[in-house]
C-alpha positions in Angstrom: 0.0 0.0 0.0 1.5 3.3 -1.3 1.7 5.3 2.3 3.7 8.4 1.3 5.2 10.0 -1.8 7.0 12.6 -2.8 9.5 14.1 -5.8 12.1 16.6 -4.5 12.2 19.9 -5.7 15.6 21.6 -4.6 18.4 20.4 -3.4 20.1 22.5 -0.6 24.2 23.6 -0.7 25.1 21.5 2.6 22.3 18.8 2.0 24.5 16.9 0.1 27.3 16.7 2.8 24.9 15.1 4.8 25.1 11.5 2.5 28.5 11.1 3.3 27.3 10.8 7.2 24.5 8.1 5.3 21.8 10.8 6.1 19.5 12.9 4.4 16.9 15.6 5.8 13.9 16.2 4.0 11.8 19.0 4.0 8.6 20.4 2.5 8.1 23.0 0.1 7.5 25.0 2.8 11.0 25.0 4.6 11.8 27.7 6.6 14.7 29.7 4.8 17.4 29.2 7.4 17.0 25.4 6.7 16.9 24.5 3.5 20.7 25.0 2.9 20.4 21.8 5.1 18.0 20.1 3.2 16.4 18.3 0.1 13.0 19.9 -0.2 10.2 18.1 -1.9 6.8 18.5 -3.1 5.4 17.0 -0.5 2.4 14.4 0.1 -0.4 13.0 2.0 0.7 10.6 4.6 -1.5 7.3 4.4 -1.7 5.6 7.4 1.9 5.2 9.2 5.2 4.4 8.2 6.9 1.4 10.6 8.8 -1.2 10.5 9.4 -3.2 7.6 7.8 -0.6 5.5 9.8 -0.2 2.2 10.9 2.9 0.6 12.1 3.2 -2.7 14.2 6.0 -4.6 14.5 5.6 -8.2 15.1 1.6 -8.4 17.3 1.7 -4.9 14.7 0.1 -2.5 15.0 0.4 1.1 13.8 -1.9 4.2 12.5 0.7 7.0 14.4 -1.0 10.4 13.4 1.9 13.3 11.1 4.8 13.3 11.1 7.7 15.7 8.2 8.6 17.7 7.3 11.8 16.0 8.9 11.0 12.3 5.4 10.3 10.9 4.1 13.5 12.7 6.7 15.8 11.0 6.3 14.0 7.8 2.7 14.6 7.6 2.4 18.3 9.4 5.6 19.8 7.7 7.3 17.2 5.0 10.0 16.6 7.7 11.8 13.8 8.1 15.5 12.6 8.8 16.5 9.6 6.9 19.7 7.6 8.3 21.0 4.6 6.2 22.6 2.8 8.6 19.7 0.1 9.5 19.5 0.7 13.1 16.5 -1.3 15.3 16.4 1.4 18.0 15.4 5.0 16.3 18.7 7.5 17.5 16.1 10.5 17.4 12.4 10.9 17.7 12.5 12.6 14.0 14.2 9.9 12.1 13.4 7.1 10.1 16.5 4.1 10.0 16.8 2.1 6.9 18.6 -1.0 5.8 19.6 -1.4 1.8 22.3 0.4 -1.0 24.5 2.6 0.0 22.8 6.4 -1.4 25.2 8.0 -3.0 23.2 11.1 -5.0 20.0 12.3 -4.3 18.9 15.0 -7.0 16.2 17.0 -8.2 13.3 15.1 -9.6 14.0 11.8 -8.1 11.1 10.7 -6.5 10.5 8.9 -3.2 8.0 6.2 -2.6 7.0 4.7 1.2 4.9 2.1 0.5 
């Protein structure tokens, strides 16, 4: 079941550094100025039911295995497009705004590319 997706729409001048740390921090087309240097901002979406364990997300034709989800990642994702996404497939969420996942290492993340939780 398609829960959430999204295409992004800019690509911030630091957001890119973040990959190297196997991260990225997405945002809604409504990011506040002072973050999107930070961030990928997307179109956004409507969030159908909730993102958990085991959901998958794919990017392009990179899927990913959703391991741990933070208590208020599928809050921010439906209120503001915000979400931090760390590939490292962690069980235990790090932050209460992230979503873990387990697959490909994520090397480029660009304007266009499209995001799928399903």
């Amino acid at each position: 079941m398609l829960q959430y997706q999204t295409t992004i729409l800019s690509v911030g001048e630091c957001a890119r550094d973040a990959l190297q740390d196997d991260m990225v921090i997405l945002f809604g087309h409504n990011a506040p100025q002072e973050v999107r240097e930070y961030c990928f901002v997307h179109s956004g979406s409507e969030l159908v039911g909730q993102i958990d364990h085991d959901t998958t997300l794919l990017i392009g034709e990179r899927a990913y295995v959703v391991t741990a989800v933070g208590k208020v990642a599928n809050h921010n994702l439906a209120k503001l497009g915000h979400v931090t996404l760390k590939f490292d497939g962690q069980r235990t969420p790090e932050l209460p705004g992230t979503i873990h996942l387990l697959g490909p290492e994520l090397t480029t993340l660009s304007d266009g590319d499209v995001l799928t939780f399903g």
